[in-house]
C-alpha positions as CSV (number, residue, x, y, z in Angstrom):
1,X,0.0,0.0,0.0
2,X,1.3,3.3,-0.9
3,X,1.3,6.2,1.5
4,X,0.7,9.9,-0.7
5,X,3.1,12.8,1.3
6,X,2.3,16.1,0.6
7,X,4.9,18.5,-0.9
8,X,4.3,20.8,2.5
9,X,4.9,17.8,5.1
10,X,8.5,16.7,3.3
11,X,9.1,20.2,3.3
12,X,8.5,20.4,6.8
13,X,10.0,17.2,7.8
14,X,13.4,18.3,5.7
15,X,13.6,21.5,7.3
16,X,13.6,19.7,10.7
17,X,16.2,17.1,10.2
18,X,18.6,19.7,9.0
19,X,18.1,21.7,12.5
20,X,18.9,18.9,14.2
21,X,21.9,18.1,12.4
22,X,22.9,21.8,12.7
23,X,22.3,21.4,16.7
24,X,24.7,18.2,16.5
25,X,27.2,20.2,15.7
26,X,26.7,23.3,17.8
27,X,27.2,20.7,20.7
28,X,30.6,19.1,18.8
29,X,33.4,19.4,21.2
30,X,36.5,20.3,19.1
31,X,39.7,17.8,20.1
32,X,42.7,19.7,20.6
33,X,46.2,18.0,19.9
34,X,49.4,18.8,21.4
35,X,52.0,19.8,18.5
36,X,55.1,19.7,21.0
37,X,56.3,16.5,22.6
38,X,56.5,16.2,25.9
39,X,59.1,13.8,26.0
40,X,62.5,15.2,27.2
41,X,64.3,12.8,24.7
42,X,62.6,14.3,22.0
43,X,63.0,17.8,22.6
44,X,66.7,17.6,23.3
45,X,67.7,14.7,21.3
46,X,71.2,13.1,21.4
47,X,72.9,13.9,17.7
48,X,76.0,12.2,17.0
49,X,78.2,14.0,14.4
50,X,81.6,15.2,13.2
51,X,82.9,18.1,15.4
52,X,85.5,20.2,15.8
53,X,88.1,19.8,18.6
54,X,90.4,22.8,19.7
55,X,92.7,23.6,22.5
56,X,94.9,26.8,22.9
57,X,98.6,26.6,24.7
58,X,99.8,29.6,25.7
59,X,103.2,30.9,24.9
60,X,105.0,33.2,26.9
61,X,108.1,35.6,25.5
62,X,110.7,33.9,26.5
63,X,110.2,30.2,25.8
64,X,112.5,28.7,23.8
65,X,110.9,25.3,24.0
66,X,108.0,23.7,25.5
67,X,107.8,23.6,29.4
68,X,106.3,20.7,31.1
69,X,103.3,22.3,31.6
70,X,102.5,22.8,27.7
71,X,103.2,19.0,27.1
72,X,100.9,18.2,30.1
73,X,98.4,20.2,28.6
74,X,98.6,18.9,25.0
75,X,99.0,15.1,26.5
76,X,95.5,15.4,27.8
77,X,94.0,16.7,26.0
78,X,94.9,14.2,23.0
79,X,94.4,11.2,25.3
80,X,90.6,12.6,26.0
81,X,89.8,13.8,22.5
82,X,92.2,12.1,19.9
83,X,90.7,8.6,18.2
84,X,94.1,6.6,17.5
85,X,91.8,4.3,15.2
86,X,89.8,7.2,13.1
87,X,93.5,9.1,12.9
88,X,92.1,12.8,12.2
89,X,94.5,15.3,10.9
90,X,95.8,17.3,14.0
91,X,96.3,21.2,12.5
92,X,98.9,23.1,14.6
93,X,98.2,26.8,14.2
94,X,101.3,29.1,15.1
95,X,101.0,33.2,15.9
96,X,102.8,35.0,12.5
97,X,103.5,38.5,13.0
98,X,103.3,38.6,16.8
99,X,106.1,39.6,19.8
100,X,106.4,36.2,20.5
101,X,106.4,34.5,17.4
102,X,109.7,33.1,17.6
103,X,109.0,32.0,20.5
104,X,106.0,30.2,19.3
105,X,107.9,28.7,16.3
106,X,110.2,27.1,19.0
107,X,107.6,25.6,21.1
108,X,105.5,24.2,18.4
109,X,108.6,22.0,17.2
110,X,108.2,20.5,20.3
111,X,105.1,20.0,20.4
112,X,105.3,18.3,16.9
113,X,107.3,15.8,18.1
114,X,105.5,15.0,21.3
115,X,102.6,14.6,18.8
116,X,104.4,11.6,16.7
117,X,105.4,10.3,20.0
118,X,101.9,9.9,20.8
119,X,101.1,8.2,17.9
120,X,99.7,10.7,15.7
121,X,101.2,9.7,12.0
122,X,104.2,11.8,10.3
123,X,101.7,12.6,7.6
124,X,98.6,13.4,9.4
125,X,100.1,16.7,11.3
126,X,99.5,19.6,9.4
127,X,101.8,23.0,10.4
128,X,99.7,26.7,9.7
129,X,100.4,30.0,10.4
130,X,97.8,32.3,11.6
131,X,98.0,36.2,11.7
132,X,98.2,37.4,15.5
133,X,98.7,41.2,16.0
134,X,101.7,42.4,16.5
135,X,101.5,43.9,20.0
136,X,100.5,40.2,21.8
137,X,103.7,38.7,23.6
138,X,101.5,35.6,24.6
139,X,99.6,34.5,21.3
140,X,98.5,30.6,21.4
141,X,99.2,27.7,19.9
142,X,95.7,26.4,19.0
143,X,96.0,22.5,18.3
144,X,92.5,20.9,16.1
145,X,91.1,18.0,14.4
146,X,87.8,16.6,13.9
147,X,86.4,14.0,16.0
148,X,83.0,12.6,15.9
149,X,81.2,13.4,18.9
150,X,77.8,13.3,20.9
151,X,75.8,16.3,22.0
152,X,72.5,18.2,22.4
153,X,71.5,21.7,21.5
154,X,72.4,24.5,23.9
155,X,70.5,24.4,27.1
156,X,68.9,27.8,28.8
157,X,65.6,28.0,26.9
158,X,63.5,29.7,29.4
159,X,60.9,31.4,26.5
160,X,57.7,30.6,29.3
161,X,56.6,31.0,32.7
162,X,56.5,28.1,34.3
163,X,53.9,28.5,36.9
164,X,51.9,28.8,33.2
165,X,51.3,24.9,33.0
166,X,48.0,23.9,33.7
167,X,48.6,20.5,32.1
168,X,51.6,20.0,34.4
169,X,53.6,19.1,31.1
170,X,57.7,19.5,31.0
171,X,59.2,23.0,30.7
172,X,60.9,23.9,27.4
173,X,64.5,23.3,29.2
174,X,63.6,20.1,31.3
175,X,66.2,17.2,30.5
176,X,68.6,19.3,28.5
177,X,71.2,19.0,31.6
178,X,71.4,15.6,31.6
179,X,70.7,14.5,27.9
180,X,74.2,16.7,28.0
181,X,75.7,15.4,30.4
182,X,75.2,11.7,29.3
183,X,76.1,12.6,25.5
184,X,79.5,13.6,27.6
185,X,80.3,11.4,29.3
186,X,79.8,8.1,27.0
187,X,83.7,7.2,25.8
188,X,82.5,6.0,22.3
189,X,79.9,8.5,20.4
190,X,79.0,5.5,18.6
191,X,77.1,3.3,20.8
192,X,74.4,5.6,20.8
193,X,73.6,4.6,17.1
194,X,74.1,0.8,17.5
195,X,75.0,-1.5,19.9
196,X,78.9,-3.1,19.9
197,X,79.6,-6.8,18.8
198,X,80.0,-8.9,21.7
199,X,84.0,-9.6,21.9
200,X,85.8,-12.8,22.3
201,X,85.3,-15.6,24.6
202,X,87.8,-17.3,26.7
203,X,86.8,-20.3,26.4
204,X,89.5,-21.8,28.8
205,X,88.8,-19.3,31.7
206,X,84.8,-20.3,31.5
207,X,85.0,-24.1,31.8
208,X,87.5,-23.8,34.4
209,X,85.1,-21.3,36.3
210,X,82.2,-23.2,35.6
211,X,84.3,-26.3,37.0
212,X,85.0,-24.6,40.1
213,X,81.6,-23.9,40.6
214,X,79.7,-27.1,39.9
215,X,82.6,-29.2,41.9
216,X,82.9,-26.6,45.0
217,X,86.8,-26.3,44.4
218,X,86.8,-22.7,43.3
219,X,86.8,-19.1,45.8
220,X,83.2,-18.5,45.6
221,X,82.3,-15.8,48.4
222,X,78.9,-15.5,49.7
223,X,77.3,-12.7,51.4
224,X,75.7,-14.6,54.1
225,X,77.7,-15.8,56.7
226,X,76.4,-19.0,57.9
């Protein structure tokens, strides 16, 4: 059986469905999503690249060699920065032009040879001189090479209030402190982009040790005290 609708009632019944889907969306709560992680790892990440290591020895008038305090200085500083397996060429800039230029000359000689003696190849030391003005009577030696190294951006970013945090979310400069401090203190830059091959096992030392344990022969000390 066939039910006849009037023009006016579809009309009508039209105009009423679309104010209710117009009052639908009145009452549509909007979802808002965070655009800045808050992840302190992802704001100050860890970036592992090719960087530029410098040191400057000073160089008084009167040297006519280098002092044990200058070799001190440049021993250290290539034991804690120098990779004997990557090899980097080590540029040793000496003062041109300044009062104590010769002196300069004289010390960085030295400090050639302490840097062979240290193992740094005969071809991978490279000797520049760098314009110093004339009137400086202590001009440095700078000594550089590129090593790869591990670091984070520069820490301070204080750009809001803090007691502004009504979602109790991290502060722009939370974790930079110690996403730097761990980039510096890891020995090989490396292991933050993959893990090390496990190295070689003595077998000889682990049977024995497992020996002593399963037979009760070996030193095995416990921390109870029966």
């Amino acid at each position: 059986m066939r039910v006849h609708v009037s023009p006016a009632v579809r009309s009508a019944a039209a105009m009423a469905l679309a104010a209710a889907l117009m009052a639908g969306c009145a009452n549509t709560h909007s979802v808002v999503v965070g655009a800045v992680p808050d992840d302190y790892r992802t704001n100050h990440p860890i970036i592992v690249g090719e960087q530029m290591r410098t040191i400057d020895i000073p160089v008084g008038y009167s040297d006519r060699g280098a002092n044990r305090v200058q070799i001190g200085t440049l021993d250290g500083f290539m034991a804690a920065n120098y990779d004997q397996s990557a090899k980097p060429v080590v540029r040793v800039l000496v003062p041109s032009g300044s009062a104590n230029a010769y002196a300069a000359s004289a010390v960085a000689g030295d400090l050639v040879h302490r840097l062979r003696q240290g193992g740094v190849p005969e071809g991978y030391i490279l000797h520049q001189p760098y314009q110093a003005e004339p009137h400086e009577d202590q001009a440095p030696i700078r000594i550089a090479f590129t090593a790869m190294t591990a670091s984070t951006g520069p820490c301070g970013r204080w750009d809001e209030d803090l007691l502004n945090n009504t979602a109790n979310k991290h502060y722009t400069n939370f974790g930079c402190a110690s996403q730097s401090n761990l980039a510096a203190q890891v020995a090989n830059p490396a292991d933050f982009l993959t893990p090390r091959r496990i190295g070689a096992i003595d077998a000889q030392n682990r049977a024995r040790a497992i020996g002593e344990y399963q037979t009760g022969t070996g030193q095995w000390d416990s921390e109870i005290d029966y």
